[in-house]
N, C-alpha and C positions, 0 to 999 in steps of 0.2 A: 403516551407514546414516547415523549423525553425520557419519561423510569426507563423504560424499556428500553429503549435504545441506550442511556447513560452504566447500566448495569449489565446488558451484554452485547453491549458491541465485538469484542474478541469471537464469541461465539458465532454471529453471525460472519465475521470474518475467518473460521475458522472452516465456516461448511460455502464461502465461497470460494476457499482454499482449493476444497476438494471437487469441487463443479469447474475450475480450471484445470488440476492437474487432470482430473476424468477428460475434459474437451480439448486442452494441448496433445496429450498423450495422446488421442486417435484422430483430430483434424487440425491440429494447430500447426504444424511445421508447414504445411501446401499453400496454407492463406494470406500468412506473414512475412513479411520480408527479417531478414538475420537480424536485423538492430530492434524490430517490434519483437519478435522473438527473446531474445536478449532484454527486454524492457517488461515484457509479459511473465519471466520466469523472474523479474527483480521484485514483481507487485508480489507475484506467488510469495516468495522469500520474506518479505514483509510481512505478508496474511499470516503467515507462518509464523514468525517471530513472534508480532503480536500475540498470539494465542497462547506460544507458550512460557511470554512473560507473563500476562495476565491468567489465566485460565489453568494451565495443567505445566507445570507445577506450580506455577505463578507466583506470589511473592515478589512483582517490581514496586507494586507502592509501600512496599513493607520495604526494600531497600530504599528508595528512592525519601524516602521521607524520614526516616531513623539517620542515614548515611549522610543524607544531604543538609538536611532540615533540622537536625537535632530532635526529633519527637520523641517523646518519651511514654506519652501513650495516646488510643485513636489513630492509629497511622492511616486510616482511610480519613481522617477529615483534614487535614494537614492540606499542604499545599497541592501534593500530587493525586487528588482526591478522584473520583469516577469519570465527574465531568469534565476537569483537568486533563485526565487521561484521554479521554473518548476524542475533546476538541482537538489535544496535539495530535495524537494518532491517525487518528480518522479523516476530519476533517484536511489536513492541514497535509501530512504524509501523502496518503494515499489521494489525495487532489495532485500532487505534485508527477507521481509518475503515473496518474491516467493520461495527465497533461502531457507527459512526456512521452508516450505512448500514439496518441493525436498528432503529436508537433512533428514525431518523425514522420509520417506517414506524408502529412503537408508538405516536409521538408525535402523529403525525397521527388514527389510529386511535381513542386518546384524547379527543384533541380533537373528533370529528367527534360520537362519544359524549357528551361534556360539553354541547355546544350542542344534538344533540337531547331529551338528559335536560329539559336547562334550559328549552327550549321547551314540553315537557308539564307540567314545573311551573304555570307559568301562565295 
């Protein structure tokens, strides 16, 4: 399951890409408030990215390790290798704005409680 996931990760972020913009595009603006909105079309942009550094036309760990690293040859076994890739990407990226995505919804939610608390105080 690790091959599989370390070797297409982009892929599968490429056809979650497309199961978001298909779901935003006909129900996502009614659901979301402006800022998840704006955070939902920032993961799309990423999904996005991803794919077509890795995937079509891809060639990042071909710059990334020749440019970077000096490799001269094997540019997938070098530093910026599949695993390399999938951990920073994947894991690490995409945890950061689901979280952000979460936090708003809390934070707003908070907020909306704070100012009617505050209003029965007085």
């Amino acid at each position: 399951m690790l091959t599989f996931c370390r070797r297409n990760w982009y892929y599968v972020g490429g056809v979650v890409f497309a199961a978001l913009a298909f779901i935003m595009g006909f129900w996502g603006n009614g659901d979301f408030s402006r800022i998840e909105v704006i955070l939902i079309y920032s993961f799309m942009a990423l999904l996005a990215h991803q794919f077509e550094e890795y995937a079509l036309p891809g060639g990042a760990p071909l710059v990334l390790n020749a440019a970077f690293y000096g490799e001269k040859k094997d540019y997938d076994r070098y530093s910026g290798n599949q695993l390399n890739g999938m951990l920073v990407n994947r894991t690490f990226a995409t945890s950061i704005l689901i979280e952000a995505v979460h936090l708003s919804r809390l934070r707003h939610a908070t907020a909306v409680n704070y100012v009617k608390d505050r209003g029965k105080s007085t």
